[in-house]
N, C-alpha and C positions, 0 to 999 in steps of 0.2 A: 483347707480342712485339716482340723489334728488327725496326725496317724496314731494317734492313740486312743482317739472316741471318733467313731463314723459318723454319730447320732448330731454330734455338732458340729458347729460350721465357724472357720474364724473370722471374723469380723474384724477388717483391718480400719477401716471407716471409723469405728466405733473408738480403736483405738486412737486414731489420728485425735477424735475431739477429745478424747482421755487428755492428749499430750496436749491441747492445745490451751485447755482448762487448766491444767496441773504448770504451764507456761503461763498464763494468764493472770494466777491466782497464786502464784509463788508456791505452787503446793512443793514443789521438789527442795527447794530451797529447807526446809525442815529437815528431809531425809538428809544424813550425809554419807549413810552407812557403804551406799555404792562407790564415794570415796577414800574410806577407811577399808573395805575390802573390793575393790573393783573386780567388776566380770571375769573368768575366765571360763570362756566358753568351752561346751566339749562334746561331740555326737556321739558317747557313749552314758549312759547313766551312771556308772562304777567306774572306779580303776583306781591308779594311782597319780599320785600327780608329787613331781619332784622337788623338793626340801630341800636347802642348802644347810647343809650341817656345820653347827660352830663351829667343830674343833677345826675345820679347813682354815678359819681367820687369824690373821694377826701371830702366825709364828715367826721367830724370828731362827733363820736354818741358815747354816754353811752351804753358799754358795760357789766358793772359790772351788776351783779345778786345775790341778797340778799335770803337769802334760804326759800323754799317755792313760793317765786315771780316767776311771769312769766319770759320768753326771752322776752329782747327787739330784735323787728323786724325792719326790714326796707325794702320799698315798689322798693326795684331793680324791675326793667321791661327793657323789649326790645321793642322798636317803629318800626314801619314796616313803609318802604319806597316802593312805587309801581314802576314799571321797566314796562320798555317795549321795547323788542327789536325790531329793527325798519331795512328794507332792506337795503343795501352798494352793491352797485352792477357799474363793470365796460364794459363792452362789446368792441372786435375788433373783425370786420370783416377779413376774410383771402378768398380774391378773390380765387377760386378755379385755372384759368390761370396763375395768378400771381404767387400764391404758386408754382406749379407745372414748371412755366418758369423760377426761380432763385433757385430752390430743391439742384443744385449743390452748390450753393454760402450758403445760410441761412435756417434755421429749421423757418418757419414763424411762428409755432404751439407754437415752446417752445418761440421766442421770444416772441411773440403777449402774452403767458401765464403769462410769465416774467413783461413786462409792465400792463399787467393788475394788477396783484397782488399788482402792485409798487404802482399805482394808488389807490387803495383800504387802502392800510397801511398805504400812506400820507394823505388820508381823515380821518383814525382814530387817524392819532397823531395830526391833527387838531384839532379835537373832545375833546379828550384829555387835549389839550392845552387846549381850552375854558371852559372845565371846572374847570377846576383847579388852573387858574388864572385868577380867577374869581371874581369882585371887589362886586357882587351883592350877594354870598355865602360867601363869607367873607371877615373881617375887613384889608382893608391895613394898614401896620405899615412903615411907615416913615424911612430912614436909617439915620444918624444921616451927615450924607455928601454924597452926591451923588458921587458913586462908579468910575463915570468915572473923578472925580478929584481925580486923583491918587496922588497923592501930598500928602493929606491930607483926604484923605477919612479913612475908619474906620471899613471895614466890618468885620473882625473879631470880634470885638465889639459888632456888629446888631447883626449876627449871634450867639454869646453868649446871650441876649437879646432873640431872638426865643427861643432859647433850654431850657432857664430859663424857658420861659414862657410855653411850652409842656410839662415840664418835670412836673412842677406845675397841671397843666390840666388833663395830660395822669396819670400821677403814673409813668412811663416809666425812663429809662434812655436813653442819651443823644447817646450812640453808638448804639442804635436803631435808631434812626435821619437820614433822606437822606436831602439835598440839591437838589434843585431843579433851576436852571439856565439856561436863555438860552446862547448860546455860547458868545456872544459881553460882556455880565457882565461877564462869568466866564473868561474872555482875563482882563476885569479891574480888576476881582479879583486877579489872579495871578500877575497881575505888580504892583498891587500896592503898593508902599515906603512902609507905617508899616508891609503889610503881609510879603516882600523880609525880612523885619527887624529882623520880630517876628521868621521867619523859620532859619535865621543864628544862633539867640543867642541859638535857640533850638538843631537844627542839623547843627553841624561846619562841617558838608559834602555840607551840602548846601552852595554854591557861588554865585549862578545866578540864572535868571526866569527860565532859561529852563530846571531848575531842579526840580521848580514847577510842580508836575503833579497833576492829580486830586486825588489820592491815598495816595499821600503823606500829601497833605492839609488837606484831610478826616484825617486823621492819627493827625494830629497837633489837628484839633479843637476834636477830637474824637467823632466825629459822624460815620456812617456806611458808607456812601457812599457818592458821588458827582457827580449828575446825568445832564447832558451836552444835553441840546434840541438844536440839530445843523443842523434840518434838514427846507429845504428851500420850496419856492414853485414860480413857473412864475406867476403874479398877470395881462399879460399882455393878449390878446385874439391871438389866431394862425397868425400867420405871421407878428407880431410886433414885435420889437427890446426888448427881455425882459428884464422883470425888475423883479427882484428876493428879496422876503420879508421873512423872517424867522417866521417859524410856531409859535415858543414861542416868538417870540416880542423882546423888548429889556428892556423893563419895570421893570417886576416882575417877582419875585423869589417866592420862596416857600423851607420852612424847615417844613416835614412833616413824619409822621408816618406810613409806605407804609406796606402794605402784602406783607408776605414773597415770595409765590407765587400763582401762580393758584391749588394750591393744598390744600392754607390755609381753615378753615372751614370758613362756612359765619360767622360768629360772632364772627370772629376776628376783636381787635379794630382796625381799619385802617383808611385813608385817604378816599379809594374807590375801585371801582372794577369795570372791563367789563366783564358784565353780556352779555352771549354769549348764544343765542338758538342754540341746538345743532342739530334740528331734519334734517336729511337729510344734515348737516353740517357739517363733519369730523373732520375737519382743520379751523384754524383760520379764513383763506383767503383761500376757496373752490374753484377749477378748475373744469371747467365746459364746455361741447361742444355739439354745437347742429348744424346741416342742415338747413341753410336760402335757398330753393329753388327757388325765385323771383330771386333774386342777385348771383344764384350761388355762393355761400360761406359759409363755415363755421365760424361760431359762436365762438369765445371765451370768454365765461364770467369767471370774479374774483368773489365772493360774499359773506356777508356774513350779520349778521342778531346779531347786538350788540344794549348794551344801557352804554352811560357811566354814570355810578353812584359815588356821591360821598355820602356818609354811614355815615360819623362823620366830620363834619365841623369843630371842636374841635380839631383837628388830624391832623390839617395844618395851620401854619403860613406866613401869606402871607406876602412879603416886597416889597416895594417901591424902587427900589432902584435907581429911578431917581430925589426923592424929598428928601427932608431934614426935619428933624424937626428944 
């Protein structure tokens, strides 16, 4: 039971078919956001959570020590960033007649659970998205051709250009690196003439785009991964003809330096994290049920209680990949 509503009850069952659906049906596969800001859990709602500050990278200090002399020091610190997790919460009603007059046809309990949950996880790769591609945390960098003139475009190019520029910044190397794309760039990525060009002269198994995958490309530029926001949303009000916009945009990318997972310590250098209150919150996206006795119906709530942080702005290069320099 949440210690934060007595009235409802959590329903671990409920969740298990959530996971087993959302397994099933590749629902997760969409979201990536948990892998662009992974978990970090925490039994308080508030506080702060600690930043690795540029200026500690990449100085170059007299080290030599003359006998008798002191050590030279140098003033490394951690900055603390303040969090605060904030409620996400979805509710369906499950008319109690209704349930019970179609019980042969549909489980209303698991479905109604199902779409809550869905609802709750397209809010936080929303979330996600906005901060991450983010023009007002940091610098857009320009691609040297706009990606959707495949003709002549260059992203392999830009994308060297990032990694340079991280790898300068971080200390890190380059097969730590994820790409970050929403689906429409990574379709111009893969068609386009130099990349088809650059992946034949390299692998003479390659002949065509559709041998392009994202594994393969990571593999060429030698970064870690190539992470694909392809997840959409209706921008239209219930009972209009919708119209479907894509959560990360078409705009901007990002080459950044992700945690490994929700396991890593906080003070790993990273990009960011969702910072997750755990109390009364088992699971990411919590299943929840309670007795609305007015309306005759039970309650099914999703919920869950995040903040999305981003920890090292230094940790992510953002790109343009509609303008030109």
């Amino acid at each position: 039971m949440s210690k934060l509503d007595s009235s409802a009850t959590w329903r671990p069952e409920l969740a298990g078919a959530v996971r087993e659906y959302n397994t099933a049906y590749a629902i997760d596969q969409q979201f990536i956001g948990l892998r662009v800001l992974p978990e970090a859990l925490r039994v308080v709602a508030e506080g702060t959570y600690p930043v690795v500050k540029k200026e500690n990278f990449r100085k170059l200090v007299a080290t030599a020590r003359a006998p008798g002399a002191a050590f030279g020091r140098g003033d490394w610190q951690w900055d603390k960033q303040a969090y605060e997790c904030l409620e996400n919460a979805h509710e369906i009603p499950l008319d109690n007649k209704e349930a019970e007059k179609y019980a042969s046809v549909i489980d209303y309990e698991e479905e109604s659970a199902i779409g809550a949950d869905f609802t709750v996880r397209l809010a936080h790769e929303a979330r996600v998205a906005a901060a991450v591609l983010n023009t007002t945390t940091f610098t857009a960098h320009n691609v040297a051709v706009n990606w959707a003139t495949l003709a002549t475009a260059t992203p392999l190019a830009d994308i060297d250009a990032a990694a340079n520029a991280l790898e300068d910044q971080l200390g890190v190397g380059r097969t730590q690196l994820s790409l970050i794309i929403p689906r429409t760039n990574w379709q111009y990525l893969r068609n386009g003439t130099s990349v088809l060009d650059a992946l034949k002269n390299w692998n003479s198994g390659i002949t065509g785009r559709e041998q392009i995958k994202a594994r393969v490309l990571a593999d060429y530029l030698d970064i870690k991964e190539i992470l694909i926001g392809s997840s959409a949303y209706d921008s239209t009000n219930e009972g209009i003809t919708p119209s479907y916009s894509q959560v990360w945009g078409i705009r901007y990318g990002m080459l950044a330096l992700l945690a490994p997972g929700p396991e890593a310590p906080p003070k790993t250098l990273c990009l960011g994290r969702t910072v997750r209150w755990t109390s009364g919150m088992p699971d990411f996206v919590t299943i929840e049920t309670y007795v609305s006795d007015p309306v005759d119906s039970e309650i099914v709530r999703a919920r869950q209680f995040t903040d999305e942080l981003i920890v090292a702005d230094h940790a992510g290069y953002l790109l343009d990949l509609t303008a030109a320099t």
